[in-house]
TILUM-402481 format. One line per field, with one value per residue (C-alpha): residue in one letter; x, y, z. Coordinates in nm, 3 decimals. Example, Ala and Ser with C-alpha at 12.3 -4.5 7.8 and 13.67 -1.06 7.14 Angstrom:
<nodes>
res: [A,S] $
xx: [1.230,1.367] $
yy: [-0.450,-0.106] $
zz: [0.780,0.714] $
</nodes>
This chain:
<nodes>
res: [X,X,X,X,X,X,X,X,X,X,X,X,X,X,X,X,X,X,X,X,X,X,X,X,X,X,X,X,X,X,X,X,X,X,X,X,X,X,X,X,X,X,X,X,X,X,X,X,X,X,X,X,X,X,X,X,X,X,X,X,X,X,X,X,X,X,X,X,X,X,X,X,X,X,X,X,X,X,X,X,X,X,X,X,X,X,X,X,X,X,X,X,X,X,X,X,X,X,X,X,X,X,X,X,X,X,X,X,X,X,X,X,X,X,X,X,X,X,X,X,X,X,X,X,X,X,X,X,X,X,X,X,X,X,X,X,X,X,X,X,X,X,X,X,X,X,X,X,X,X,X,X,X,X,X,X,X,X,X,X,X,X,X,X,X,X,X,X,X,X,X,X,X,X,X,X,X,X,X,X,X,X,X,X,X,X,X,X,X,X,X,X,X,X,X,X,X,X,X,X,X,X,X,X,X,X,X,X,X,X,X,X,X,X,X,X,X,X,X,X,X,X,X,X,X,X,X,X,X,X,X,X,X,X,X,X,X,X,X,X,X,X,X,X,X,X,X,X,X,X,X,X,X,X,X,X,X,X,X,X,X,X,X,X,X,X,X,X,X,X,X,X,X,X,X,X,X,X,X,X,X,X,X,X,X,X,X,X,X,X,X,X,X,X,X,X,X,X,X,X,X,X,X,X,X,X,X,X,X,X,X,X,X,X,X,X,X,X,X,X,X,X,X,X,X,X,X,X,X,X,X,X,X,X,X,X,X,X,X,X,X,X,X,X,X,X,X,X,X,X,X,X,X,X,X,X,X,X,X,X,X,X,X,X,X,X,X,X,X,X,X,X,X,X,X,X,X,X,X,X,X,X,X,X,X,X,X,X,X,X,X,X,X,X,X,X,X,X,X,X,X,X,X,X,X,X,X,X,X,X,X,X,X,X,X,X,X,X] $
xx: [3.297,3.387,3.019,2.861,2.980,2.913,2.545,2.507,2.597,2.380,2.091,2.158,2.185,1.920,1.639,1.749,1.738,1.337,1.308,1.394,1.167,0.865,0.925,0.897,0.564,0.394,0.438,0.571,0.176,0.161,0.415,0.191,-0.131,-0.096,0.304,0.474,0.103,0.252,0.238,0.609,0.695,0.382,0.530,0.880,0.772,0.538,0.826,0.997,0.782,0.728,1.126,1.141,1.094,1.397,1.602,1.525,1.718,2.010,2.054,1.978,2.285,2.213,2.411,2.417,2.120,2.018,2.005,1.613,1.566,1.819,1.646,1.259,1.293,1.562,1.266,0.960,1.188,1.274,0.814,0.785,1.047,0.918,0.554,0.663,0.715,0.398,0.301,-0.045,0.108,0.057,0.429,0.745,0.706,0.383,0.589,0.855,0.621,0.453,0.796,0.859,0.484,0.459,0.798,0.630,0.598,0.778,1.150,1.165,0.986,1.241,1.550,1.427,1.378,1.704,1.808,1.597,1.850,1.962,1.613,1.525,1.213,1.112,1.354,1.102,0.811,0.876,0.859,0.537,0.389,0.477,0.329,-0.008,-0.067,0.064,-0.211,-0.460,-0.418,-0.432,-0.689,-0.924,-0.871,-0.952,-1.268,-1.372,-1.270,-1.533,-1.463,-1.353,-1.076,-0.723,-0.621,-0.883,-0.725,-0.665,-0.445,-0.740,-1.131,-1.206,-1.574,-1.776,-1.914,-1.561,-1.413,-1.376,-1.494,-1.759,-1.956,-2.272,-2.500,-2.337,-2.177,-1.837,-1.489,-1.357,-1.028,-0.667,-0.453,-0.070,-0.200,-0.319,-0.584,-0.779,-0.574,-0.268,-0.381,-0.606,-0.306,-0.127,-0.367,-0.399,-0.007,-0.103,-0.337,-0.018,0.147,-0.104,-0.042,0.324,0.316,0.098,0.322,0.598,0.398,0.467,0.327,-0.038,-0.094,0.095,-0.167,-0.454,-0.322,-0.308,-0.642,-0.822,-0.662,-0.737,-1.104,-1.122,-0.935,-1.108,-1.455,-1.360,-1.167,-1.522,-1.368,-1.557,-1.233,-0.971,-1.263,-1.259,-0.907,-0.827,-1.083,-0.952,-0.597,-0.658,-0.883,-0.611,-0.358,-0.562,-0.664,-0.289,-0.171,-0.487,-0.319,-0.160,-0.416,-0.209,-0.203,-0.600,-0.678,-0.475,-0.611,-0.972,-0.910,-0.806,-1.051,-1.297,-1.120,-1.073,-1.497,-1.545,-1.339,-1.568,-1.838,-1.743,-1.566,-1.729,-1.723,-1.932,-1.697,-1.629,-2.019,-2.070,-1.801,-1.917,-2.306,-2.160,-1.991,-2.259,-2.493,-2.256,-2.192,-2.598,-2.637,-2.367,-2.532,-2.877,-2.782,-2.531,-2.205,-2.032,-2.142,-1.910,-1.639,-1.598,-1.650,-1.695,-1.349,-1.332,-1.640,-1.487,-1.177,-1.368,-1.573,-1.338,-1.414,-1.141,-0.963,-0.612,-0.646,-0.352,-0.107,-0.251,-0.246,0.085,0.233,0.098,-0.169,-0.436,-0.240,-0.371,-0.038,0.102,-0.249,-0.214,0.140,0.136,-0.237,-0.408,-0.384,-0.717,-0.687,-0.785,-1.089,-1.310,-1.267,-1.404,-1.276,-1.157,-1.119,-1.025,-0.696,-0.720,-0.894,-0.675,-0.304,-0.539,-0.559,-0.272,-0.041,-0.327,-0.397,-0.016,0.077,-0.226,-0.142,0.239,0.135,-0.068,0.220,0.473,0.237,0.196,0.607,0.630,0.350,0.572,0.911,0.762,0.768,0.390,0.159,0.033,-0.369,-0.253,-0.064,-0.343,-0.569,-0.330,-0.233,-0.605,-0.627,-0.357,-0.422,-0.812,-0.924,-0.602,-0.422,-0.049,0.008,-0.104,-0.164,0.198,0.114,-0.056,0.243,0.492,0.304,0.219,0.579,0.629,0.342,0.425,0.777,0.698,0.469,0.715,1.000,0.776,0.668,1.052,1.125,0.882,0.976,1.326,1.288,1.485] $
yy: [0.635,0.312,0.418,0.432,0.056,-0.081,0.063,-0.108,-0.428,-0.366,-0.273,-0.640,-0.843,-0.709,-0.754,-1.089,-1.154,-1.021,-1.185,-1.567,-1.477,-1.347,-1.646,-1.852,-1.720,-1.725,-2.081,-2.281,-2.325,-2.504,-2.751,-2.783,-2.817,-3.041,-3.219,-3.259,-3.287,-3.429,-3.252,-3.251,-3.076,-2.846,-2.771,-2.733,-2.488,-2.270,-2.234,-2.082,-1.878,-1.766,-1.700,-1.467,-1.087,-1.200,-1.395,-1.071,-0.836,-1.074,-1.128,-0.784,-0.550,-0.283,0.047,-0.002,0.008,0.356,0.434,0.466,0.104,-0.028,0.114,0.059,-0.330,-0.344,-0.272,-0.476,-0.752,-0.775,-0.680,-1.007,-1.188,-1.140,-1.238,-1.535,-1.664,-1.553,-1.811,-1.880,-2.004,-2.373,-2.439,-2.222,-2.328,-2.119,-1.851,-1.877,-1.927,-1.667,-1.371,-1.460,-1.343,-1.081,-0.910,-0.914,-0.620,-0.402,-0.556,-0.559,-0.204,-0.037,-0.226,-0.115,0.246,0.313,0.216,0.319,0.343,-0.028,-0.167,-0.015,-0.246,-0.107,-0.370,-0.619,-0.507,-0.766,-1.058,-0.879,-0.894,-1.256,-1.389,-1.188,-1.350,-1.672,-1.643,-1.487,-1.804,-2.049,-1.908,-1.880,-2.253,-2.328,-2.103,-2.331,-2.641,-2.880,-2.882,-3.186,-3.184,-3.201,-2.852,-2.754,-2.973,-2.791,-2.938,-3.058,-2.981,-2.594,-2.590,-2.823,-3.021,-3.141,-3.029,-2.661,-2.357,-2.254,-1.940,-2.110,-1.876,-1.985,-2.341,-2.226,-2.269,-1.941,-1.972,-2.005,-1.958,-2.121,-2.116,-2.383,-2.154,-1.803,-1.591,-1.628,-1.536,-1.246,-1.131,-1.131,-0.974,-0.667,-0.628,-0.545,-0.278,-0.142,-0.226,-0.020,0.267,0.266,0.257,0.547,0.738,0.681,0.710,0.387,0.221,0.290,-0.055,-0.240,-0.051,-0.094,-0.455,-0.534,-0.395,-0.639,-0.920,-0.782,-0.715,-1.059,-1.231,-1.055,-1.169,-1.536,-1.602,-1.472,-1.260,-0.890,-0.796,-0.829,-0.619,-0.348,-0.372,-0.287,-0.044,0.208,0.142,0.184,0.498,0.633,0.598,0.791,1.061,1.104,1.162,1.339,1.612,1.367,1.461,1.248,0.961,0.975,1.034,0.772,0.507,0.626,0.562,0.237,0.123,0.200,0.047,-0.273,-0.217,-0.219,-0.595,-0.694,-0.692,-0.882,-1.177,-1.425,-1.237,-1.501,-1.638,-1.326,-1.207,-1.548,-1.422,-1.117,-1.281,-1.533,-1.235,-1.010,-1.271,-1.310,-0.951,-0.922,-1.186,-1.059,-0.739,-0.862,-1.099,-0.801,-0.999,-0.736,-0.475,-0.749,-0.838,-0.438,-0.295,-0.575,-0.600,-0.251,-0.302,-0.615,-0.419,-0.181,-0.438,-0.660,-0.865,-1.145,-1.228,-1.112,-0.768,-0.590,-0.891,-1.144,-1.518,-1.596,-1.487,-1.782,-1.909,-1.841,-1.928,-2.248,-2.415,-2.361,-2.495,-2.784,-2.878,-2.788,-2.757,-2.485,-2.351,-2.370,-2.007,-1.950,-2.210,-2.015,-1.744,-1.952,-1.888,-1.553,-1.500,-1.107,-1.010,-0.709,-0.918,-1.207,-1.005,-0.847,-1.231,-1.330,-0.975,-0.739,-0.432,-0.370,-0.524,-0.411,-0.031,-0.095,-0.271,0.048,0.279,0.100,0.129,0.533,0.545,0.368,0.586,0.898,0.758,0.650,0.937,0.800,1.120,1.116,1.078,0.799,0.644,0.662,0.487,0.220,0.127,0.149,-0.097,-0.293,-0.292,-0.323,-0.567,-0.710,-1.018,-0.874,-1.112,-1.467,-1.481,-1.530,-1.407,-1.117,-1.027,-1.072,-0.904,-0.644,-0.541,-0.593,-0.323,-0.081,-0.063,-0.052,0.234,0.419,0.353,0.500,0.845,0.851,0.877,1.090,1.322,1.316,1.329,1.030] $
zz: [-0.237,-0.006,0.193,-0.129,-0.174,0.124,0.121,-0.227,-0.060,0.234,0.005,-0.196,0.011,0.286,-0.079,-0.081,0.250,0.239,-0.086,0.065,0.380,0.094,-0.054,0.242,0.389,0.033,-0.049,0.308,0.346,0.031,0.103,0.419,0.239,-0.054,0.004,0.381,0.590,0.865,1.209,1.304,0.963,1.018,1.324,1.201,0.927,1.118,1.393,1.167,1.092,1.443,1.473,1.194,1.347,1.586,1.207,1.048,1.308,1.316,0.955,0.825,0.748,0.858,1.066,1.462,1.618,1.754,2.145,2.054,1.921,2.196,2.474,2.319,2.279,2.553,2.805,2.584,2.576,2.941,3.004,2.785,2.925,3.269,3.169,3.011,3.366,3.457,3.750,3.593,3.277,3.170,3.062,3.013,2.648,2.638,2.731,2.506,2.204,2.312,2.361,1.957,1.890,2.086,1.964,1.640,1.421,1.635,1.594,1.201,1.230,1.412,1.270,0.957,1.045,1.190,0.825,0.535,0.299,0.347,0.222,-0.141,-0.113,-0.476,-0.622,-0.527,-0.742,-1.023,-0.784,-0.605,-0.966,-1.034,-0.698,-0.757,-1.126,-0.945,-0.688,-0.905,-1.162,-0.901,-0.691,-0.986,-1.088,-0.679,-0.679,-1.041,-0.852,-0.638,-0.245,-0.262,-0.521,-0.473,-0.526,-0.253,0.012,0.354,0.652,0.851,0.794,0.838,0.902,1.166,0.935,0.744,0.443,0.309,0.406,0.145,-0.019,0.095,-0.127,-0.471,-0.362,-0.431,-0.186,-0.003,-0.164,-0.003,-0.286,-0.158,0.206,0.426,0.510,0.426,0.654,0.437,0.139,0.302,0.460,0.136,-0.089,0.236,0.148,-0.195,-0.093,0.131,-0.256,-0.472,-0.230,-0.244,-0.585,-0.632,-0.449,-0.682,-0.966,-1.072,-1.437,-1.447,-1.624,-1.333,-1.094,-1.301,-1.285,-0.922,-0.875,-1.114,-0.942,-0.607,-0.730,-0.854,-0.567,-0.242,-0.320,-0.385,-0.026,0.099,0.354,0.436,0.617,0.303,0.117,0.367,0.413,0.027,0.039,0.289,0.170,-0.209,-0.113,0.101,-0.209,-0.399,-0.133,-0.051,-0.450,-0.580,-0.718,-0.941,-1.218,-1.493,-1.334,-1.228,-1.560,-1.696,-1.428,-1.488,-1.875,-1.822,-1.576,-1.868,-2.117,-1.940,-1.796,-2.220,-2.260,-1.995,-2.183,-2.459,-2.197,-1.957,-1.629,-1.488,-1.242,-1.062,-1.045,-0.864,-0.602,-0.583,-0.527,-0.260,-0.066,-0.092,0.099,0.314,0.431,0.418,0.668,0.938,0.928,0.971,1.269,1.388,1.369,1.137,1.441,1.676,1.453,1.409,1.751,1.963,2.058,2.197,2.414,2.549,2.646,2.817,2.999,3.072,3.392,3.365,3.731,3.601,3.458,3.492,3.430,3.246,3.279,3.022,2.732,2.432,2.650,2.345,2.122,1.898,1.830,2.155,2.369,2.088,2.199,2.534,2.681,2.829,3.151,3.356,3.418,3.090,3.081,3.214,2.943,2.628,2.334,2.214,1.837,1.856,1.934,2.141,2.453,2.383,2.473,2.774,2.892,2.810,2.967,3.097,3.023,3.140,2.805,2.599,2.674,2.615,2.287,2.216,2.321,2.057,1.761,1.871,1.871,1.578,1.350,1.507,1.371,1.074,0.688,0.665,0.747,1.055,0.965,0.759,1.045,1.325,1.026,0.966,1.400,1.473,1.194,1.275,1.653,1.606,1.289,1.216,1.387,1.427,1.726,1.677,1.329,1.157,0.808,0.889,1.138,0.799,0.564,0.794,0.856,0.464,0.416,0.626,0.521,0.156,0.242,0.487,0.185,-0.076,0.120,0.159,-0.148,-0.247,-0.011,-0.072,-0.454,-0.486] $
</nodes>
């Protein structure tokens, strides 16, 4: 009985722990964007943000770690710790900045496996479905909304030629929702694909599905970005792949998908065909001048061709990374190199292929550990690893973790029968 009570209080307080740090991520880039624009508080706020895989294994409750998660980022830490004095480095603070991102996903992940029971992430659907109407509302009145109006201001300019970044082919913004810019809010709505999914598994309300998917359907086009599409694609298809024997609940979902494709018809759907248009052109273009054939691939050709002077150990953990070249410079061993908007060739410059491969390793030992089915899980890390920013981009790293744990929670459940 006392174990019972102290996993109830573990449970609490852990969902309000992840609740304040949801919280935080969601709207710290507002505060950014339209109140405190100065760069110290910037600064301040996105350090934060940085800290939190290393906040969230402190401040969790949760049992002792394993010998498995003490041993795993007992040895990463000391890798990173070692190539943050990497003698090519700029500054130590590169390095330092650059430990934080790197132990990424993987901390959280593994303090939250040797756990489950102490994070019943489930509790948190209500707030989920508040901040999706939040950013659904808002990011509709944004997409309405001239470039140059106050609820479209960024940080700084976003596009060469000042201002906002823009759905050229209709004249409309690529929408951030609460985020200084598009990654945030791409990174959120990619968490509600992870969402959708869980929630299929527990065959949750087939309203509050049918629900998230109209705002992600309405949402994805207007940021203007092909990855979030792509990204809810596979994982909304992989939801219903993995519960397709749940005949109900496609029926159900199917008959309100036509219901609410009858409404339609009598409402001013206007607004979202424009999106839709402006995307469309956009995903037309990149595949006529081959950039979609880069973004997708290119980054695993570069690996393989690599030809930078420092292969196997890099030039210094946080060398690419914006803030820290911002604050600190860059080191002239990177010069050379240009710039590098993938990730995968980006931790090969900054830690080799000695780093890349150990990166690779973690993600295999983590898929393994993990209740999600394995062909799901070698989807989801070549996503992750591949076409997703889990390393220098600070909201995808959050709402990564977030994802993956609502999705390992839910296919625990379900097999458990809890």
């Amino acid at each position: 009985m006392e174990e019972e009570e102290l996993l109830k209080q573990r449970q609490t307080y852990n969902i309000r722990l992840l609740t304040i740090f949801f919280l935080y991520v969601t709207f710290n880039g507002a505060i950014r964007k339209w109140i405190l624009t100065d760069g110290l508080t910037a600064n301040l706020l996105l350090g934060i943000q940085i800290g939190m895989p290393v906040l969230f294994a402190l401040l969790a409750k949760t049992k002792p770690a394993s010998y498995f998660t003490r041993v795993v980022m007992g040895g990463y830490s000391l890798l990173l710790i070692a190539m943050a004095f990497n003698p090519l480095a700029q500054t130590p603070f590169h390095g330092l900045i650059g430990y934080f991102l790197h132990i990424g996903v993987y901390l959280p992940l593994l303090v939250y496996m040797d756990d489950r029971e102490a994070f019943p992430v489930e509790r948190m659907n209500r707030l989920f479905l508040i901040i999706i109407l939040i950013e659904l509302g808002l990011g509709v009145i944004q997409f309405m909304s001239p470039a140059n109006s106050f609820i479209n201001k960024y940080v700084r300019d976003t596009s060469e030629s000042g201002g906002v970044a823009t759905l050229y082919a209709v004249q409309r913004v690529r929408i951030t929702g609460t985020y200084s810019y598009i990654g945030g809010l791409t990174a959120l709505f990619t968490f509600f694909g992870f969402w959708v999914w869980g929630l299929r598994l527990m065959k949750a309300s087939v309203l509050l599905i049918v629900t998230i998917l109209i705002a992600c359907a309405v949402i994805a086009p207007m940021t203007g970005s092909r990855g979030l599409l792509a990204m809810l694609v596979i994982l909304v298809g992989c939801s219903f792949l993995s519960t397709i024997t749940d005949v109900r609940t496609v029926i159900g979902l199917a008959g309100l998908g036509g219901l609410f494709l009858l409404i339609s018809q009598y409402i001013d759907v206007s607004l979202v065909e424009e999106a839709y248009a402006g995307i469309n052109h956009r995903i037309v273009a990149h595949l006529e001048d081959g950039e979609t054939e880069d973004r997708v691939f290119g980054q695993i050709l570069e690996i393989i061709d690599f030809r930078g002077a420092y292969p196997l150990f890099g030039t210094g953990l946080g060398g690419t990374y914006q803030g820290a070249k911002a604050l600190f410079g860059e080191s002239i061993y990177l010069q050379e190199y240009g710039y590098y908007e993938e990730e995968p060739e980006r931790i090969v410059l900054e830690g080799g292929f000695l780093l890349f491969f150990v990166r690779l390793f973690l993600w295999g030992l983590l898929a393994r550990r993990s209740t999600i089915p394995a062909l799901f899980g070698a989807i989801l890390v070549y996503l992750l690893v591949f076409n997703s920013a889990t390393v220098y981009n600070v909201n995808v790293v959050f709402y990564s973790v977030m994802g993956w744990i609502y999705l390992d929670r839910s296919y625990y459940l379900r097999q458990n029968d809890l």
